[in-house]
N, C-alpha and C positions, 0 to 999 in steps of 0.2 A: 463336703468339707469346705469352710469360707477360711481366708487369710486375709486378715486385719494389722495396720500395723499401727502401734501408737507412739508417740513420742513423749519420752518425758526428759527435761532440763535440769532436774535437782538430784538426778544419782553423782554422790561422792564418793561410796567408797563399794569393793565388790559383795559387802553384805547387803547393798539396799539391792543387788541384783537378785541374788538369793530370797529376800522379804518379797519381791513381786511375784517370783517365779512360782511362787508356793503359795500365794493369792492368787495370782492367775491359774493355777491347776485346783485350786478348790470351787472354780465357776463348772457348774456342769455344761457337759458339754464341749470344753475345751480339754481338745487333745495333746498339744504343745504349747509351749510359753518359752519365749528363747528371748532375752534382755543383753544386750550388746553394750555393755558399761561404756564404751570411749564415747559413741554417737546419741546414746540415750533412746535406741531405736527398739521397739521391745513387738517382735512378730508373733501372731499368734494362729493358731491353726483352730477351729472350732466348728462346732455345728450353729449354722447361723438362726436354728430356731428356736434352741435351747441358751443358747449365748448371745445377747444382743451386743452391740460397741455398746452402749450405756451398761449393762453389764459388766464388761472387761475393763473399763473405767472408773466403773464402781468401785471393784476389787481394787485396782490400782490406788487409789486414794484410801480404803481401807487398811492398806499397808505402811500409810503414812507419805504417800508422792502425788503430785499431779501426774495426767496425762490428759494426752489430747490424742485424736486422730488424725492420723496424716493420709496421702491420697495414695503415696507409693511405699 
């Protein structure tokens, strides 16, 4: 299992958490999606062969937000 963390800057309210959370559990492969509304820090547990970061970013933008990857 690989743990990726992304960042996104444009959550306003605790439904955009909800809209990634539920993009990010429909990438295969991905076991967890956990979105921390106040820092915009959104951790993801997945299988790194089935899920790539371009993937999980994918989704995220999908849902209507940026994201980026961060290194911690």
């Amino acid at each position: 299992m690989k743990k990726t963390t992304l960042r996104s800057q444009e959550l306003s309210c605790p439904s955009c958490v909800a809209k990634i959370e539920k993009a990010l559990g429909a990438v295969d492969g991905v076991e967890l999606a956990k979105v921390h509304f106040n820092t915009g820090r959104i951790e993801i547990e997945h299988d790194g062969t089935r899920a790539s970061v371009d993937d999980l970013v994918k989704a995220v933008r999908s849902a209507g937000y940026e994201a980026r990857p961060t290194p911690f």
